[in-house]
PyMOL Python script that loads the backbone (N, CA, C, O; Angstrom):
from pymol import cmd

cmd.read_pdbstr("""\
ATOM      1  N   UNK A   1      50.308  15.729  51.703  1.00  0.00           N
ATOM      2  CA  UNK A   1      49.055  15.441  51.071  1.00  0.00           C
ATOM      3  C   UNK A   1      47.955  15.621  52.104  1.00  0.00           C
ATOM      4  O   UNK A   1      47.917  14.943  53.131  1.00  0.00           O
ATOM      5  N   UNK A   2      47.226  16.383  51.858  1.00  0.00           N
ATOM      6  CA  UNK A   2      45.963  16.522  52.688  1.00  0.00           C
ATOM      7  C   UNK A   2      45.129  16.149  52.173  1.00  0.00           C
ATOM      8  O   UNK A   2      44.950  16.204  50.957  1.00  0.00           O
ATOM      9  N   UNK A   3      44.019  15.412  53.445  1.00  0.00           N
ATOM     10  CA  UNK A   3      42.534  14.471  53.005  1.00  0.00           C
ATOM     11  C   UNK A   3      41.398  15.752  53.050  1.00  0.00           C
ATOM     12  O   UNK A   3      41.176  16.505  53.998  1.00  0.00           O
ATOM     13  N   UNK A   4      40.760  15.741  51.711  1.00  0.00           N
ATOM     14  CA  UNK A   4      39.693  16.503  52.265  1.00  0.00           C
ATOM     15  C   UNK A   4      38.756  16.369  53.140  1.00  0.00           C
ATOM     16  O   UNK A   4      38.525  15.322  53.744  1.00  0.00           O
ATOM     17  N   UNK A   5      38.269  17.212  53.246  1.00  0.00           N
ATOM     18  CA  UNK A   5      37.082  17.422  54.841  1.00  0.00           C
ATOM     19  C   UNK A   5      35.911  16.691  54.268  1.00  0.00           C
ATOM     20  O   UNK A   5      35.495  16.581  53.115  1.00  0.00           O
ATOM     21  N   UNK A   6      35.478  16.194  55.490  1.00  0.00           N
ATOM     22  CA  UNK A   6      33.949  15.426  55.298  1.00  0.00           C
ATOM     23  C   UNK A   6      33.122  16.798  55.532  1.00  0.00           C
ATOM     24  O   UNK A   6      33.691  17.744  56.077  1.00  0.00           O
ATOM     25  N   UNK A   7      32.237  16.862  55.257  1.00  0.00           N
ATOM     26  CA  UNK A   7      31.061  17.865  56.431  1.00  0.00           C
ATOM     27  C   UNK A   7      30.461  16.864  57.229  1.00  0.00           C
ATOM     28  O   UNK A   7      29.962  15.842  56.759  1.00  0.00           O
ATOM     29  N   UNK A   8      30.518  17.226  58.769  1.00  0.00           N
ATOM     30  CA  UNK A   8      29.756  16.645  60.054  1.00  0.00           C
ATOM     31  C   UNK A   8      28.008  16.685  59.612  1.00  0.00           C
ATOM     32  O   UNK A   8      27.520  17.749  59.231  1.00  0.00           O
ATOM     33  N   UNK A   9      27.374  15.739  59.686  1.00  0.00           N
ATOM     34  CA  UNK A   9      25.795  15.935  59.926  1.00  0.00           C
ATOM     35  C   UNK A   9      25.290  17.299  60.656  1.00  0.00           C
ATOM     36  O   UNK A   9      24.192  17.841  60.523  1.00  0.00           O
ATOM     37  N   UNK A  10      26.640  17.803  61.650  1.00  0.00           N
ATOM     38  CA  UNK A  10      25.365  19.197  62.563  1.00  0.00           C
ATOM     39  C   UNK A  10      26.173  20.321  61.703  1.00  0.00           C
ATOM     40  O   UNK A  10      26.364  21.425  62.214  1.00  0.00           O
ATOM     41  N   UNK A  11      26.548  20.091  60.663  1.00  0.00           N
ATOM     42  CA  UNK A  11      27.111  21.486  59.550  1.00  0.00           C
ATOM     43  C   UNK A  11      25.606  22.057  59.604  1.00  0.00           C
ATOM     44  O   UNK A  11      24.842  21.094  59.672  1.00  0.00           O
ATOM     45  N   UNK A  12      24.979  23.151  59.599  1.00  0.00           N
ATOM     46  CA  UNK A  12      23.816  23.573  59.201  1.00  0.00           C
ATOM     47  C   UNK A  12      24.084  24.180  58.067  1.00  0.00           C
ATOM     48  O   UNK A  12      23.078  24.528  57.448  1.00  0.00           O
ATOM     49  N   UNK A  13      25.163  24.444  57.550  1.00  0.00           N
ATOM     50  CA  UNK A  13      25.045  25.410  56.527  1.00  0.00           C
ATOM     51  C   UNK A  13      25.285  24.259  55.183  1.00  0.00           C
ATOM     52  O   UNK A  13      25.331  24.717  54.042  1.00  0.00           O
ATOM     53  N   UNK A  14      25.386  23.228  55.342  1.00  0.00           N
ATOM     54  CA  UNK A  14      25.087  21.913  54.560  1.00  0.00           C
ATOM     55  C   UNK A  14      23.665  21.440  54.311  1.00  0.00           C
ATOM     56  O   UNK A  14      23.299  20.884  53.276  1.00  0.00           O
ATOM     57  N   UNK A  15      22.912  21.709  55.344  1.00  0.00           N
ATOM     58  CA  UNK A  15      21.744  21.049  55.382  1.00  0.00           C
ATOM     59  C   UNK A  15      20.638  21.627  54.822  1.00  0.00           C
ATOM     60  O   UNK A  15      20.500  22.832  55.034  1.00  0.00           O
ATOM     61  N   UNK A  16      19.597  20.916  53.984  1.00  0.00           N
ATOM     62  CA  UNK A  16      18.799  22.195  53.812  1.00  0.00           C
ATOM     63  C   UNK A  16      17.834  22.640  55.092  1.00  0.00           C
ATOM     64  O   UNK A  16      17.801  22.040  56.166  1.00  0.00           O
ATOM     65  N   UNK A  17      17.217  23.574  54.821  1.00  0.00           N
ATOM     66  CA  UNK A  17      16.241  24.060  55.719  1.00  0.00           C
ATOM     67  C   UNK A  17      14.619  23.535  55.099  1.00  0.00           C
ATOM     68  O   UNK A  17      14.083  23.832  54.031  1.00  0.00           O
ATOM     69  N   UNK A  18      14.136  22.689  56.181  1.00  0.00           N
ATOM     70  CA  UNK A  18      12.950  21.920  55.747  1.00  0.00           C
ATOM     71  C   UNK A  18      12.011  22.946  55.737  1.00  0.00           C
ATOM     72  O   UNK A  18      11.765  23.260  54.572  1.00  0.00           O
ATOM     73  N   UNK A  19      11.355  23.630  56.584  1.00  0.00           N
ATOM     74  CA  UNK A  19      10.744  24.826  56.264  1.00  0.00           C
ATOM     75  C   UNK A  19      10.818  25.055  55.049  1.00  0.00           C
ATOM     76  O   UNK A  19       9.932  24.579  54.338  1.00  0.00           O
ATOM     77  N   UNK A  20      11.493  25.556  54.663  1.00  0.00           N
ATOM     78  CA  UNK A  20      11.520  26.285  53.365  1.00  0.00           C
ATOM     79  C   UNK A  20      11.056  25.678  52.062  1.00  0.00           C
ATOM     80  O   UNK A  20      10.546  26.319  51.143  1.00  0.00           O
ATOM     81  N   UNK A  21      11.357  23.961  52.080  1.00  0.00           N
ATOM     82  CA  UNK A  21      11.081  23.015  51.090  1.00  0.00           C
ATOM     83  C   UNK A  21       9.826  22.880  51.445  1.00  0.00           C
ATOM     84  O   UNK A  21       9.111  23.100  50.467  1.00  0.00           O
ATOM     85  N   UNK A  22       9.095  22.568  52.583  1.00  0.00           N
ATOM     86  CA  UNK A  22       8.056  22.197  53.205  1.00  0.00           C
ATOM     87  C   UNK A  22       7.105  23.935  51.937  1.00  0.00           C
ATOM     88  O   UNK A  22       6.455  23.988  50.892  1.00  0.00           O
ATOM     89  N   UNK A  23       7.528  24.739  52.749  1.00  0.00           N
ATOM     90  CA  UNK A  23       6.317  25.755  51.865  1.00  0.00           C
ATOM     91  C   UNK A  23       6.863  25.935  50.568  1.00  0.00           C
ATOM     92  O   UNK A  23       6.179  26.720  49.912  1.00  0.00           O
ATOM     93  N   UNK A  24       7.879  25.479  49.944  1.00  0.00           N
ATOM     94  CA  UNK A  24       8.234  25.564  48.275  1.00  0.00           C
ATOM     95  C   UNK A  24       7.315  24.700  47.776  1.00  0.00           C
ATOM     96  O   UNK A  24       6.673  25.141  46.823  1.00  0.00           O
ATOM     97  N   UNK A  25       6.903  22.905  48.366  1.00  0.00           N
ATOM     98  CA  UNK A  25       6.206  22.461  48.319  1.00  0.00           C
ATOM     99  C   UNK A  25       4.522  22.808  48.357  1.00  0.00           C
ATOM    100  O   UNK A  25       3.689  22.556  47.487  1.00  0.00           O
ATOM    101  N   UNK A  26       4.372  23.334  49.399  1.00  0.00           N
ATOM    102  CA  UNK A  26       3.027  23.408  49.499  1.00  0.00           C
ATOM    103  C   UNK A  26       2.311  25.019  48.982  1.00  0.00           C
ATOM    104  O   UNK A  26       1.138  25.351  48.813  1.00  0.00           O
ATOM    105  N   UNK A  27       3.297  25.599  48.873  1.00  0.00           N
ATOM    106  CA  UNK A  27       2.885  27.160  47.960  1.00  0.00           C
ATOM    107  C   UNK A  27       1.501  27.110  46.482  1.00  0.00           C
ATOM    108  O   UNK A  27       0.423  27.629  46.191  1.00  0.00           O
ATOM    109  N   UNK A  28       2.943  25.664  45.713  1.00  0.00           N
ATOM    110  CA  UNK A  28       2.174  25.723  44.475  1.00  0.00           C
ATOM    111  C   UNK A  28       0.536  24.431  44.989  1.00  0.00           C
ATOM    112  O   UNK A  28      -0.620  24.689  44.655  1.00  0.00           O
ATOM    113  N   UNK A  29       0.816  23.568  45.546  1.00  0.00           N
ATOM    114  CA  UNK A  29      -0.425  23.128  46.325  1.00  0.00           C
ATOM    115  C   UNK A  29      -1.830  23.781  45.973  1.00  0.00           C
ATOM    116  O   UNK A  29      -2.668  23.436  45.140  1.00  0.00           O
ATOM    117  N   UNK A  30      -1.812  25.245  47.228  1.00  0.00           N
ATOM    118  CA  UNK A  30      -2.161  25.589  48.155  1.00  0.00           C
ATOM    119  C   UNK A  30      -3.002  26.467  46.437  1.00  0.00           C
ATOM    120  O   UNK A  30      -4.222  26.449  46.272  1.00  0.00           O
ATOM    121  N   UNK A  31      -2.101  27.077  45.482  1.00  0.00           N
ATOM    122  CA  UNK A  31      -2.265  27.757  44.825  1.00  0.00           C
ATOM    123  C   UNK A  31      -3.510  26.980  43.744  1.00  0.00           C
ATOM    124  O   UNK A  31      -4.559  27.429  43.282  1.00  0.00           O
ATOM    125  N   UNK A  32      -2.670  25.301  43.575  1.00  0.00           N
ATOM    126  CA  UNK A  32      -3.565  24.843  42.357  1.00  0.00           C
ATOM    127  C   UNK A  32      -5.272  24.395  42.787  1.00  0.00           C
ATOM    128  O   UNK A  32      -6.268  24.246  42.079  1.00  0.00           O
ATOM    129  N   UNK A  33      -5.018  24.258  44.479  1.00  0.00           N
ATOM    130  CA  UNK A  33      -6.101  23.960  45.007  1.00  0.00           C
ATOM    131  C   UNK A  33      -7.124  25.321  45.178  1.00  0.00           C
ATOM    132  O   UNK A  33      -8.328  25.074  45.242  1.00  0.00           O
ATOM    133  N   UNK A  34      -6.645  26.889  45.261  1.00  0.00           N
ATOM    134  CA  UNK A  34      -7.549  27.470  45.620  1.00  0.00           C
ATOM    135  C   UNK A  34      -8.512  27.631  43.812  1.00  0.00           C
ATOM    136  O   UNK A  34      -9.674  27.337  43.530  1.00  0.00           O
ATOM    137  N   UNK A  35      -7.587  28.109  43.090  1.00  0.00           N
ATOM    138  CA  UNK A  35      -8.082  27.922  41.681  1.00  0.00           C
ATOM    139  C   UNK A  35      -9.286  27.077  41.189  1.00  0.00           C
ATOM    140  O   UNK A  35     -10.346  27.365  40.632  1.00  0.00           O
ATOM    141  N   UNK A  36      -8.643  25.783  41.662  1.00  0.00           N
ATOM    142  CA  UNK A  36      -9.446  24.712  41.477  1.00  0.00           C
ATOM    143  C   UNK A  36     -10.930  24.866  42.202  1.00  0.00           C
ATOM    144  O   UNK A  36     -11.811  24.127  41.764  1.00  0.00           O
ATOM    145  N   UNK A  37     -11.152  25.462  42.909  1.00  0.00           N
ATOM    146  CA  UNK A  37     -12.085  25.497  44.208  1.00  0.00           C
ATOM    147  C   UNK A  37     -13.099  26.926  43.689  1.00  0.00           C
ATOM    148  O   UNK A  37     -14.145  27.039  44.328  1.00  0.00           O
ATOM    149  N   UNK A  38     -12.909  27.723  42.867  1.00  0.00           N
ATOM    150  CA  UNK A  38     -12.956  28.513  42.049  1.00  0.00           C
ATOM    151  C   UNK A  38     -13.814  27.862  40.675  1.00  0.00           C
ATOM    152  O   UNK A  38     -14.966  28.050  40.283  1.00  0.00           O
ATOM    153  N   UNK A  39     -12.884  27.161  40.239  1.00  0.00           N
ATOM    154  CA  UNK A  39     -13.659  26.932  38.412  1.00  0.00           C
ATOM    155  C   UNK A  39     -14.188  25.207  39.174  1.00  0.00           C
ATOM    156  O   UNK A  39     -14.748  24.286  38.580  1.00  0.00           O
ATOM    157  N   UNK A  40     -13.986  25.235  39.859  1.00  0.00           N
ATOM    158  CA  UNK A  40     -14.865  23.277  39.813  1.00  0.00           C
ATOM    159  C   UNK A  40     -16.618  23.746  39.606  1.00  0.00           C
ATOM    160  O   UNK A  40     -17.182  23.003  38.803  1.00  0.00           O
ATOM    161  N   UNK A  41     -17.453  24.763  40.160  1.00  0.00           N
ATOM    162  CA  UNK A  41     -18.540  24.813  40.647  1.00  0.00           C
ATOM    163  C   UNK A  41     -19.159  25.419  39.036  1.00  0.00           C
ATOM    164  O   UNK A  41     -20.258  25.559  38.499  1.00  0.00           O
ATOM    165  N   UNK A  42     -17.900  25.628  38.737  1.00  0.00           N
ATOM    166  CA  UNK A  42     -18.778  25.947  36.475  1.00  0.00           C
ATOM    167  C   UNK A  42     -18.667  24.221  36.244  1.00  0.00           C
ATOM    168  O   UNK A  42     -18.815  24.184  35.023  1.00  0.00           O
ATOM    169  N   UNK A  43     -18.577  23.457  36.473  1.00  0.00           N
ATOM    170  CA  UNK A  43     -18.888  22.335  35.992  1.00  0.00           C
ATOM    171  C   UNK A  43     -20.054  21.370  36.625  1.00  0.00           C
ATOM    172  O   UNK A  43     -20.173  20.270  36.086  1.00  0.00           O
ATOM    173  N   UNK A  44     -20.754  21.621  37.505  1.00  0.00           N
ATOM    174  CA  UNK A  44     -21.770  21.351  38.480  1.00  0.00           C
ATOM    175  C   UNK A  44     -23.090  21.732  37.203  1.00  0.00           C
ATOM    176  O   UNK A  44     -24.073  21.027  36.974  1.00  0.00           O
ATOM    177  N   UNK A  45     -22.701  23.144  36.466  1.00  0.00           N
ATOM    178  CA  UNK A  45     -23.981  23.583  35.798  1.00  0.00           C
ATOM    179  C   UNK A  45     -24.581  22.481  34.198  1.00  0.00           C
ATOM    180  O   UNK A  45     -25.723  22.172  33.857  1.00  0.00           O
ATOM    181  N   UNK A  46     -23.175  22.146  33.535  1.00  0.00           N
ATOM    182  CA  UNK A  46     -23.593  21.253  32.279  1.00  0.00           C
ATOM    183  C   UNK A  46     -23.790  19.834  33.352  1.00  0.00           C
ATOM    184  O   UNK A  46     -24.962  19.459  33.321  1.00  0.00           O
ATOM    185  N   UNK A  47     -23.249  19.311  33.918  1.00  0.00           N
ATOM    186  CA  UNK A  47     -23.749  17.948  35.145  1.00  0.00           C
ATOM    187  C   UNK A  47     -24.949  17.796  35.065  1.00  0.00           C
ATOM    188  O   UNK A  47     -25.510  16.767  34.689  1.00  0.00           O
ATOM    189  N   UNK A  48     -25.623  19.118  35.515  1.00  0.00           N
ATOM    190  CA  UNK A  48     -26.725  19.271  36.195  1.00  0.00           C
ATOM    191  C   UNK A  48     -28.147  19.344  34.779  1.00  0.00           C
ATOM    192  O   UNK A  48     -29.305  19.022  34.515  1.00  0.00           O
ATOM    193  N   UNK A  49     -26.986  19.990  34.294  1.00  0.00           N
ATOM    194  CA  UNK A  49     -28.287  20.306  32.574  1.00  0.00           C
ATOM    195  C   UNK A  49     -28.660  19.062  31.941  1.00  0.00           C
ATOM    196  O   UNK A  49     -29.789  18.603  31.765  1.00  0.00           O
ATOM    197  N   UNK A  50     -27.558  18.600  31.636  1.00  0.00           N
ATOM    198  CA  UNK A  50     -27.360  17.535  30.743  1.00  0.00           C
ATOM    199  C   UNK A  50     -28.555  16.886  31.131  1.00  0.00           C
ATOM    200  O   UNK A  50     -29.424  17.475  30.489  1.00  0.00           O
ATOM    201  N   UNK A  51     -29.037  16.104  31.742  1.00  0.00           N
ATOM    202  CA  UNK A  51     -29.754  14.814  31.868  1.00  0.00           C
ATOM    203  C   UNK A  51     -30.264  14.800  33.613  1.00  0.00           C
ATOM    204  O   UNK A  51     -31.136  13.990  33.929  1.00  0.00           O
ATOM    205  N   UNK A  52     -29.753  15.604  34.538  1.00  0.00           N
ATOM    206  CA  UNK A  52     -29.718  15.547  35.589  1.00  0.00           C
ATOM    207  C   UNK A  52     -28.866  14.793  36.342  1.00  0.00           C
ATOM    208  O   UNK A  52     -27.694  14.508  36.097  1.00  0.00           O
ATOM    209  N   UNK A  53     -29.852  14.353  37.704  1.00  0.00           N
ATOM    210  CA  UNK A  53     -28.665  13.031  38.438  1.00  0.00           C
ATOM    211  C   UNK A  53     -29.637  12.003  38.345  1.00  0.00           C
ATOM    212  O   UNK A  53     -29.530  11.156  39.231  1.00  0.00           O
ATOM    213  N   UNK A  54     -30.357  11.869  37.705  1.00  0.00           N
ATOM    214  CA  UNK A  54     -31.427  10.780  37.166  1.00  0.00           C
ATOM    215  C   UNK A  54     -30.314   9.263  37.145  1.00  0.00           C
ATOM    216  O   UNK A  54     -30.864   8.326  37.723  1.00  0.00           O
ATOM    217  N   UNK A  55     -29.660   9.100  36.887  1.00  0.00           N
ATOM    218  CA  UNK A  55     -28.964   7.809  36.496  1.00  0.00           C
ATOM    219  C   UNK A  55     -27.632   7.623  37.619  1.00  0.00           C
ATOM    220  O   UNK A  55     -26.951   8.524  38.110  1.00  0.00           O
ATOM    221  N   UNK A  56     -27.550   6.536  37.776  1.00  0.00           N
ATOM    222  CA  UNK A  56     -26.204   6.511  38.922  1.00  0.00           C
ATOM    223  C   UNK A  56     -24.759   6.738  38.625  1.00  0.00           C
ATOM    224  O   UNK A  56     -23.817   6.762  39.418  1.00  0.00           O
ATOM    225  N   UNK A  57     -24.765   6.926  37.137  1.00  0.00           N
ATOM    226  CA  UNK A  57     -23.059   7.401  36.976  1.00  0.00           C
ATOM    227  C   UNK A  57     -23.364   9.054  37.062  1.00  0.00           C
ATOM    228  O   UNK A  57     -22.475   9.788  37.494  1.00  0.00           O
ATOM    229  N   UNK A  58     -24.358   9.482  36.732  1.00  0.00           N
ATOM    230  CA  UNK A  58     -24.439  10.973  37.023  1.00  0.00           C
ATOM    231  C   UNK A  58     -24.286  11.884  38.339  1.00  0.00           C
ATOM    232  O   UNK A  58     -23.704  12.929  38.629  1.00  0.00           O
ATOM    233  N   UNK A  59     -25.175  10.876  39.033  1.00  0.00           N
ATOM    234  CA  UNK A  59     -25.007  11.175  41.022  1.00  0.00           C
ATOM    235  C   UNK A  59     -23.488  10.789  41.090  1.00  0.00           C
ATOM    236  O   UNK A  59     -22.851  11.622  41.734  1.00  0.00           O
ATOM    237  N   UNK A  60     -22.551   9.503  40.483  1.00  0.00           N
ATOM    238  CA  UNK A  60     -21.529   9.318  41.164  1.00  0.00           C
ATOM    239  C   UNK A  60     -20.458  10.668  40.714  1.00  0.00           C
ATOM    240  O   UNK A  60     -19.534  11.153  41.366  1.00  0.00           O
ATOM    241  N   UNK A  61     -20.868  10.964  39.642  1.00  0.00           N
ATOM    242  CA  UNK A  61     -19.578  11.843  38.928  1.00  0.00           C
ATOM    243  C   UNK A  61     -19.963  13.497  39.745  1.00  0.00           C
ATOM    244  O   UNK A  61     -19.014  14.176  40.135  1.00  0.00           O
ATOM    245  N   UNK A  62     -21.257  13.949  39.909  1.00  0.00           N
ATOM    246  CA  UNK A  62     -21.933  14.745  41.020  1.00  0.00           C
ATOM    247  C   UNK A  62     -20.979  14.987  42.363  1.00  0.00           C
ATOM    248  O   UNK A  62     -20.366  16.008  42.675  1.00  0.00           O
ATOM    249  N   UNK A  63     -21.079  13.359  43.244  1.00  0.00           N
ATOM    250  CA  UNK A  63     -20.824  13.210  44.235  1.00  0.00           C
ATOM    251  C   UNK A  63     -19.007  13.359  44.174  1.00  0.00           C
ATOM    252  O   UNK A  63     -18.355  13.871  45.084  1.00  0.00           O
ATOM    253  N   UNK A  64     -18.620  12.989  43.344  1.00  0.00           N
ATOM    254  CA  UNK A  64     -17.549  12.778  43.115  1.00  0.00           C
ATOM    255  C   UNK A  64     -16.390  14.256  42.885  1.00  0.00           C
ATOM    256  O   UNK A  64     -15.220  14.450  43.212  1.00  0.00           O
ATOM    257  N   UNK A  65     -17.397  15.059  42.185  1.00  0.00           N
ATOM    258  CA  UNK A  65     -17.269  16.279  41.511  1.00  0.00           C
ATOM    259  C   UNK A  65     -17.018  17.554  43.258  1.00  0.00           C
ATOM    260  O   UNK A  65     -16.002  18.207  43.497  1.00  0.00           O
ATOM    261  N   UNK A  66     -18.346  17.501  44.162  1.00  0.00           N
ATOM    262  CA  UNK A  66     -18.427  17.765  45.212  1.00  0.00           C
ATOM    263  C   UNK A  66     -17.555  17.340  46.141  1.00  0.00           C
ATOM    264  O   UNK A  66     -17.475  18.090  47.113  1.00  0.00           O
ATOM    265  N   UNK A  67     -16.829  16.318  46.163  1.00  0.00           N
ATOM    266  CA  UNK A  67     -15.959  15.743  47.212  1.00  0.00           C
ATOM    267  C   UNK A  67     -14.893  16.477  46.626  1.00  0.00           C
ATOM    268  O   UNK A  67     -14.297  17.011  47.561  1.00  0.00           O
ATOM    269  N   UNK A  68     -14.182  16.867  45.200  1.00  0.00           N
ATOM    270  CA  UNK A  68     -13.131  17.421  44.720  1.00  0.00           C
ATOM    271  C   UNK A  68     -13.422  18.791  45.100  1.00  0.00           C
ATOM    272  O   UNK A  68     -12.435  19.492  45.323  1.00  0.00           O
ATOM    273  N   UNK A  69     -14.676  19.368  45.233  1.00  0.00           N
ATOM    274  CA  UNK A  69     -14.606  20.818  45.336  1.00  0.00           C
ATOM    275  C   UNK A  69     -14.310  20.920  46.881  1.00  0.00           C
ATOM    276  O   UNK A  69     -13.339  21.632  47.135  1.00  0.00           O
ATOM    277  N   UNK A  70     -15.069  20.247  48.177  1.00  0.00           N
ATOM    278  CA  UNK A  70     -14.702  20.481  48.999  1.00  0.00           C
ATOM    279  C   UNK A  70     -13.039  20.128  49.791  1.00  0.00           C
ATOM    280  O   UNK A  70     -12.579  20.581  50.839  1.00  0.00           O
ATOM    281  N   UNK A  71     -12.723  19.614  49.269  1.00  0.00           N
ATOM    282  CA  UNK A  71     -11.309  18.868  49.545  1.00  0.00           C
ATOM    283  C   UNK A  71     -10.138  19.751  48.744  1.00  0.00           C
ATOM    284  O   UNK A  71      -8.978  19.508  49.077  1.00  0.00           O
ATOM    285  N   UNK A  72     -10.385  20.861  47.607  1.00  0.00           N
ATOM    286  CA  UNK A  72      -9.429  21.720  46.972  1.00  0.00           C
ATOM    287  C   UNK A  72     -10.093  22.936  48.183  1.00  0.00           C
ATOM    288  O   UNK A  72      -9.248  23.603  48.781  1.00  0.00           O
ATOM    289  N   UNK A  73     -11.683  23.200  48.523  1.00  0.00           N
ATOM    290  CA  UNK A  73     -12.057  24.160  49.415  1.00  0.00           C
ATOM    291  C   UNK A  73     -10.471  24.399  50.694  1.00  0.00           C
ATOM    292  O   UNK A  73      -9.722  25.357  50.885  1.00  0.00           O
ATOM    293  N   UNK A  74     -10.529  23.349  51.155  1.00  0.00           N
ATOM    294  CA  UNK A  74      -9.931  22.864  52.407  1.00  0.00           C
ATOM    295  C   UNK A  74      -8.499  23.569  51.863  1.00  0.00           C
ATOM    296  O   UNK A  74      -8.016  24.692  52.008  1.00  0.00           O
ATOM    297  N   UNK A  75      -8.149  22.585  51.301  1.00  0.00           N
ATOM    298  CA  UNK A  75      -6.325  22.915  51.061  1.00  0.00           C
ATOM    299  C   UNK A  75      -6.131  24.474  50.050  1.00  0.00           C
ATOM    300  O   UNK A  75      -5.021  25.001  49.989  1.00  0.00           O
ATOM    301  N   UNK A  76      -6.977  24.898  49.532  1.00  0.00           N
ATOM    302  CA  UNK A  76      -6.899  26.074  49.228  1.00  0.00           C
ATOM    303  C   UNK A  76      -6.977  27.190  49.877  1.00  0.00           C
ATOM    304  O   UNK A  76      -6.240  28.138  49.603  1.00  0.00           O
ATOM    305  N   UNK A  77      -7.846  27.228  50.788  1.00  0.00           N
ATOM    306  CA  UNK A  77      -8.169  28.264  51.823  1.00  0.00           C
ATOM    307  C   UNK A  77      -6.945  29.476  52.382  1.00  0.00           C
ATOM    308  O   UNK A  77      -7.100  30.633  52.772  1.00  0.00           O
ATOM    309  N   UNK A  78      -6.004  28.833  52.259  1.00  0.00           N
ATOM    310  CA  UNK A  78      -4.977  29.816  52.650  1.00  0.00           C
ATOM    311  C   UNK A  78      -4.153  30.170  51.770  1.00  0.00           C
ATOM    312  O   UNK A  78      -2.989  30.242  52.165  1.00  0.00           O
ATOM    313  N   UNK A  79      -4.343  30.417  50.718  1.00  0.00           N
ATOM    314  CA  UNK A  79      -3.396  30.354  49.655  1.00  0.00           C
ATOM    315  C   UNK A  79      -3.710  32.423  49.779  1.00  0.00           C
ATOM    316  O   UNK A  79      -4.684  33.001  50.262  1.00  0.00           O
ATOM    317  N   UNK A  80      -2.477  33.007  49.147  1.00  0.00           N
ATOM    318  CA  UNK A  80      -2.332  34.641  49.622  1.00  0.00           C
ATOM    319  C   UNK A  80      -1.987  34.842  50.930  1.00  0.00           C
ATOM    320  O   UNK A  80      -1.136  35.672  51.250  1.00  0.00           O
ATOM    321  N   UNK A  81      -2.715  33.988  51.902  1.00  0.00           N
ATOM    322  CA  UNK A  81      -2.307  34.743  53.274  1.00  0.00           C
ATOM    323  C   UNK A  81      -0.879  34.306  53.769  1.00  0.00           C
ATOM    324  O   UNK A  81      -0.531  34.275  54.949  1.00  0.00           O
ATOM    325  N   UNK A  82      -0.069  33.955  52.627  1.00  0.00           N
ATOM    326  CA  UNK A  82       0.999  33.309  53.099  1.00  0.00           C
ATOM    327  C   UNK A  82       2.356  34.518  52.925  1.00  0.00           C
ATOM    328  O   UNK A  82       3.497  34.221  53.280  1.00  0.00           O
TER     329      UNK A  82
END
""", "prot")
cmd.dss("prot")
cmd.show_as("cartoon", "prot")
cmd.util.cbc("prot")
cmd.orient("prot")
């Protein structure tokens, strides 16, 4: 009767390769953020029509709106050159 084999922790061919998960992960990211960074700045124009930033939920949703565009700017930026 033979015990089957464990695999050792330094098997590499067991392990995954983090790289690879790391950019499987961050591919679609990289992708939803450049998009995003793209169509956010068509929504700045009805913001802006509507009523202005006259009132403080308007500046916050503004400010709010701008912090999403620059922050998809950022993590999008490299999306293709990959």
């Amino acid at each position: 009767m033979s015990t089957p084999s464990i695999p050792s922790p330094t098997d590499d061919a067991e392990l995954p390769d983090h790289r690879a998960l790391s950019r499987a992960a961050v591919r679609p990211l990289r992708a939803i953020a450049f998009w995003s960074a793209i169509a956010l700045p068509f929504l700045y124009i009805p913001l802006l029509l509507m009523e202005g930033l006259g009132s403080g939920s308007h500046m916050t949703a503004f400010l709010t709106l701008v912090a999403l565009h620059v922050v998809s700017v950022v993590i999008g930026h490299r999306h293709g050159s990959d």
